[in-house]
C-alpha positions as CSV (number, residue, x, y, z in Angstrom):
1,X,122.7,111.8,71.1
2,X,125.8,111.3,68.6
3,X,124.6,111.9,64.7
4,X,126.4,111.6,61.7
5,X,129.5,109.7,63.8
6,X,131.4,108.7,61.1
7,X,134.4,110.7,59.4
8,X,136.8,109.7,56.4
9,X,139.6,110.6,58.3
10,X,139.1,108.3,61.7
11,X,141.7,105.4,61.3
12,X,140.0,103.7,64.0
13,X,136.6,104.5,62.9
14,X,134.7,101.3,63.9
15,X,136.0,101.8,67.8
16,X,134.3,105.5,68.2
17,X,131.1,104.7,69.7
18,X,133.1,102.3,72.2
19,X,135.9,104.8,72.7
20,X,132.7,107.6,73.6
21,X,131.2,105.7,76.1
22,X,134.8,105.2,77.7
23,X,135.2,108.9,77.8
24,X,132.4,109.2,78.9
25,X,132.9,106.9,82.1
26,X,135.6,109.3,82.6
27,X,133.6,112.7,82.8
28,X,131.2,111.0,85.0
29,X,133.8,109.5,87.4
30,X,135.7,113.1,87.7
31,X,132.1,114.6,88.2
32,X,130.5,112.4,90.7
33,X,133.1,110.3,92.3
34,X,133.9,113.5,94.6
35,X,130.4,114.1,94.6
36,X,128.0,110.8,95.5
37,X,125.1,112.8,97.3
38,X,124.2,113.6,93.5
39,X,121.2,111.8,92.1
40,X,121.3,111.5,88.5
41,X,118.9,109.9,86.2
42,X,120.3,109.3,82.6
43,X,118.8,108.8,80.1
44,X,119.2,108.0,76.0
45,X,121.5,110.7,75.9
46,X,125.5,109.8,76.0
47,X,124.9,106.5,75.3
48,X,122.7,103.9,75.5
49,X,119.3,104.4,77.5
50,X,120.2,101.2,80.2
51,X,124.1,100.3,80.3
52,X,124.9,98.5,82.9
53,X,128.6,100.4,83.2
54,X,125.9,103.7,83.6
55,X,124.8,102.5,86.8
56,X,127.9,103.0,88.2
57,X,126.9,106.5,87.8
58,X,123.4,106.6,87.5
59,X,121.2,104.9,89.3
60,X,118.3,105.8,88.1
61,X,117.6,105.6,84.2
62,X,114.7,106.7,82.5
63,X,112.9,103.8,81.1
64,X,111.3,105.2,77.9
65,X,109.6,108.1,76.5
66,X,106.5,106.2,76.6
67,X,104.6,106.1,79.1
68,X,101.1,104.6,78.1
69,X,100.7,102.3,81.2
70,X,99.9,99.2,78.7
71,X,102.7,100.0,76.7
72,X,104.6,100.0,79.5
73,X,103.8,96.6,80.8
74,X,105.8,95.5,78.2
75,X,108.4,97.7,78.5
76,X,108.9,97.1,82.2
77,X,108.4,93.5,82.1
78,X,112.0,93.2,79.8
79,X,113.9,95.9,81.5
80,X,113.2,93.3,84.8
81,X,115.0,90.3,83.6
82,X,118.5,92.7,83.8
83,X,117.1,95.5,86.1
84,X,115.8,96.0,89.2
85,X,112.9,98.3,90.1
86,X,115.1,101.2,92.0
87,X,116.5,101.4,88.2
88,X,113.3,102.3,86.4
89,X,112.3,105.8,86.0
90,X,107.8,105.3,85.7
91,X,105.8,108.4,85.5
92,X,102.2,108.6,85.8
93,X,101.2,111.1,82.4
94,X,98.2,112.4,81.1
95,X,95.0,110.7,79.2
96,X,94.9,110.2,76.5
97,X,98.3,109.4,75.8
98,X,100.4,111.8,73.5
99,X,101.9,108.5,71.5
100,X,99.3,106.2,71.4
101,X,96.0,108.2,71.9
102,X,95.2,105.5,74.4
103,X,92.7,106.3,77.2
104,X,93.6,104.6,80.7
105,X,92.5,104.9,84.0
106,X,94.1,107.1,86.5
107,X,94.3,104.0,89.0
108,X,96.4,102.4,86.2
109,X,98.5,104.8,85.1
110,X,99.5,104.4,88.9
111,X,99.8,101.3,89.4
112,X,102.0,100.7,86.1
113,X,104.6,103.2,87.7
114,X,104.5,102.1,91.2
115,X,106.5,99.7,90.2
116,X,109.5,101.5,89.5
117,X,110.7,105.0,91.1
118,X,107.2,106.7,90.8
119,X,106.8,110.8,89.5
120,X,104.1,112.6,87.6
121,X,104.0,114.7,84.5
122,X,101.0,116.3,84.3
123,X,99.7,119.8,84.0
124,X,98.0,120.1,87.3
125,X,95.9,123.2,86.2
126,X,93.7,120.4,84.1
127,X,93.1,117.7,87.1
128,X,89.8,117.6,88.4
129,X,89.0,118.1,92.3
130,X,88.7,113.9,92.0
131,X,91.9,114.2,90.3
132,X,93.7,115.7,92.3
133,X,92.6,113.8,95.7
134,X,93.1,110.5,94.0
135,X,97.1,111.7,93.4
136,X,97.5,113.1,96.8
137,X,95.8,109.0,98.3
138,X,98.3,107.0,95.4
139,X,101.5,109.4,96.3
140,X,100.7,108.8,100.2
141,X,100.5,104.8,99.2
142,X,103.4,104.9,97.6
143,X,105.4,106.3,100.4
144,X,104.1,104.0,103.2
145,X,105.0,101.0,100.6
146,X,108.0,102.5,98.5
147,X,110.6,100.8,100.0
148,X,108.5,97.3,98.8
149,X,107.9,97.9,95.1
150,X,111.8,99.8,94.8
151,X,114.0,97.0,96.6
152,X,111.6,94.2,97.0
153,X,112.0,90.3,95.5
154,X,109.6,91.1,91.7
155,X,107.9,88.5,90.4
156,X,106.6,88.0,87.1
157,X,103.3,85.8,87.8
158,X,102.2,84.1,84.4
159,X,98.3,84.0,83.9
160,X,96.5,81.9,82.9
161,X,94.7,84.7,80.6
162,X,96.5,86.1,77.6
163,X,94.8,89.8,78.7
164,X,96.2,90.1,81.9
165,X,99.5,90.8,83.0
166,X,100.2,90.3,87.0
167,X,103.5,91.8,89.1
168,X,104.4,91.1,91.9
169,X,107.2,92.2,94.8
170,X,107.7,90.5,98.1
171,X,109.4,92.5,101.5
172,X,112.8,91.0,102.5
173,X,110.9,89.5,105.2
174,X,108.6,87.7,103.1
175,X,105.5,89.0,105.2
176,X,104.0,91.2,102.5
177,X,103.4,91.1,98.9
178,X,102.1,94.1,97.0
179,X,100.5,92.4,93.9
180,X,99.7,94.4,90.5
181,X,96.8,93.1,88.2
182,X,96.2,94.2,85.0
183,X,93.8,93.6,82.1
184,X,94.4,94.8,79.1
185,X,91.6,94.2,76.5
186,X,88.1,92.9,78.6
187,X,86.1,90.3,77.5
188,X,82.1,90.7,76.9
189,X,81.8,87.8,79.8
190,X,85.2,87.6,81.5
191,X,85.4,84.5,83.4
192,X,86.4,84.3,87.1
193,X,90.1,85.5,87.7
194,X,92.4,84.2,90.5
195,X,94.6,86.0,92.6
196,X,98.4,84.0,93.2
197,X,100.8,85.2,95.6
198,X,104.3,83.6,96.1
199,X,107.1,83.9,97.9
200,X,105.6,83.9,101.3
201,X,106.4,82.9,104.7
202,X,104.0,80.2,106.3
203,X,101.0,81.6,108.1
204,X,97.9,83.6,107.8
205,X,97.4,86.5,105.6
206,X,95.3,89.2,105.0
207,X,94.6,90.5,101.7
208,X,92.9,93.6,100.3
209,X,92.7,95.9,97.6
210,X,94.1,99.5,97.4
211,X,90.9,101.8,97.8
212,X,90.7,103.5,94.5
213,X,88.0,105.8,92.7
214,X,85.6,105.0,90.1
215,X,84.7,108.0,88.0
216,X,81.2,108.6,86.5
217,X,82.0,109.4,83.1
218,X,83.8,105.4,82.8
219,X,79.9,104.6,82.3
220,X,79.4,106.9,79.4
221,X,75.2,106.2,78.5
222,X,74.8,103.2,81.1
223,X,74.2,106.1,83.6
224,X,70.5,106.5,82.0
225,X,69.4,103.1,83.6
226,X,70.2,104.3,87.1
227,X,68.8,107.5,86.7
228,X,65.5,109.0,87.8
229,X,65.7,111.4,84.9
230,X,67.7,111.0,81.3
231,X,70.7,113.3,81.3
232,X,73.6,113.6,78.3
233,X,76.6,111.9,79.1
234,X,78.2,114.5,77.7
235,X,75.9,117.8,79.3
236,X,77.0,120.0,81.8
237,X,75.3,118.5,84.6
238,X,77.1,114.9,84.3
239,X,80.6,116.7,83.5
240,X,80.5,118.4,86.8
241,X,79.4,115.6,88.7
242,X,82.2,114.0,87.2
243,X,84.6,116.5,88.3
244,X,83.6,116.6,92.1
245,X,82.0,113.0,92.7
246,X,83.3,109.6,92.0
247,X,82.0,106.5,93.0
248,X,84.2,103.7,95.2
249,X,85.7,100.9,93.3
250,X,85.6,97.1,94.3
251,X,86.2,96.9,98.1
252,X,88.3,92.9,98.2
253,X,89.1,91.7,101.5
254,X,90.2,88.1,102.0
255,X,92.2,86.3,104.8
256,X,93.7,82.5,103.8
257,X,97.3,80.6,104.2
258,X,100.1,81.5,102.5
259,X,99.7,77.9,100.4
260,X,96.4,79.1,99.3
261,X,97.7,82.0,98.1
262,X,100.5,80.4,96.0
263,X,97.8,78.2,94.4
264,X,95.6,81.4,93.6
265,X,92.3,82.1,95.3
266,X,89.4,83.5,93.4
267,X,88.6,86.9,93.1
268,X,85.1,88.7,92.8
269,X,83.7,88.6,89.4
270,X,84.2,91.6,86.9
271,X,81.4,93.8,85.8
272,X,79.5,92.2,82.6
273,X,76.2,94.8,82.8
274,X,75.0,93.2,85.6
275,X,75.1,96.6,87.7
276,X,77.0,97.9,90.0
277,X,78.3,97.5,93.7
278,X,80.5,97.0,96.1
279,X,81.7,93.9,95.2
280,X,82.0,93.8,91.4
281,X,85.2,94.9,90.3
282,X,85.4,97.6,87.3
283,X,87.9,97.0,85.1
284,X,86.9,97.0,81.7
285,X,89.5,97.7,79.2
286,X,93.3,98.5,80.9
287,X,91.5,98.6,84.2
288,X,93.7,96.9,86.9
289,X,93.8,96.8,91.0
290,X,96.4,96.5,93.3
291,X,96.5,93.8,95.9
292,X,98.2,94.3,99.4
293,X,98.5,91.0,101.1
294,X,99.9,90.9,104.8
295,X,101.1,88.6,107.4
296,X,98.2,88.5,110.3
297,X,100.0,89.5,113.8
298,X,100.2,86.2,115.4
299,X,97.6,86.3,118.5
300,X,99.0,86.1,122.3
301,X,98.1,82.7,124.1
């Protein structure tokens, strides 16, 4: 960072910041021009954070400092009207957040930075066995579908709902969508949500939801009711559970046209203390899922 740019002495004095970023083109040219099989990721330093003469250069920028997956909704939802994914430096971080104080789920934390060139900064040495088999599932996701959510078509599907916020990428193909759903702040009795996919081919799809855990403590004292005996929440018993047993979220599977899908289809209802199973999603304040939707293999005469 440049501080305290300005001097009594500069003629030109209004032209330095403009006249920096010019020299700076130049170092970076002489640096990397003979060099191109060096990745580098700029950030706010040497300029501004996203310059579109930087990408020349850098072709990966790191998006912000913050990475509190809600925040970042926000954040990565303007930087795609000018950028595109492959651009975006997204880390998943730890809970709560060190800006905001904000706890999210791990499945949303992960979701938020799939969309973008994915990394983690977290001190492993304080993940749970869950933890740390939930990261090694999402990195292995992410490879069999990075190509999708770093160069694929990204959509910006507007809801219907003011707490949800819904991305979406489509293959060059246009055979499969990778759709991310988020809530934000949950509703006592949230009403029934839709799923729309766009930018399809014609035909048949199948559509399902990334397998992703549920972890005991999300329930906090609800865990009494299901119980045979009362335990603390907060006792050893329950925070060990927690740390080697979690419970599988919403399983969605679904299989309609590709105009059904542009038109939304509904989606299984959302926990309201009803119980749970299989088939009520869990997402509660900034929970979220991840649809995959795919084109069906057409069938041999």
């Amino acid at each position: 960072h440049i501080t305290e740019a300005f001097s009594s002495i500069l003629q030109n004095q209004g032209e330095f910041y403009h006249r920096y970023i010019l020299g700076l083109y130049e170092v970076l040219t002489r640096i990397f021009v003979p060099r191109p099989h060096i990745l580098l990721e700029s950030c706010s330093s040497g300029g501004n954070r996203f310059d579109l003469g930087m990408l020349v250069f850098s072709p990966q920028i790191w998006a912000s400092d913050d990475t509190d997956p809600i925040e970042r909704l926000k954040i990565q939802t303007g930087l795609s009207y000018f950028y595109p994914q492959s651009a975006m430096g997204a880390h998943v971080s730890a809970s709560p957040h060190q800006q905001t104080l904000r706890e999210t789920p791990l499945a949303t934390r992960f979701h938020a930075a799939c969309f973008g060139c994915l990394g983690y900064e977290l001190d492993l040495k304080y993940l749970t066995p869950e933890e740390k088999k939930d990261i090694a599932d999402q990195i292995t996701f992410y490879k069999q579908y990075r190509r999708i959510f770093q160069y694929g078509r990204f959509y910006r599907i507007r809801s219907y709902k003011e707490n949800k916020v819904i991305w979406e990428v489509v293959s060059e193909e246009k055979e499969t969508a990778l759709t991310g759903f988020f809530q934000t702040l949950a509703a006592a009795a949230e009403s029934s949500d839709k799923l729309k996919v766009i930018g399809l081919k014609k035909g048949r799809y199948m559509i399902r939801t990334r397998p992703q855990r549920l972890y005991i403590e999300r329930f906090g004292c609800l865990t009494k009711h299901v119980m045979p005996v009362e335990l603390s929440p907060d006792g050893m018993i329950m925070r060990v559970a927690n740390r080697h047993y979690s419970l599988k979220d919403c399983v969605e599977t679904y299989t309609c046209s590709a105009e059904a899908l542009s038109s939304g289809i509904p989606l299984c209802e959302q926990f309201i203390g009803t119980g749970y199973h299989e088939k009520v999603r869990m997402l509660g304040d900034f929970g979220s899922n991840l649809y995959i939707t795919e084109k069906e293999d057409v069938q041999p005469k």
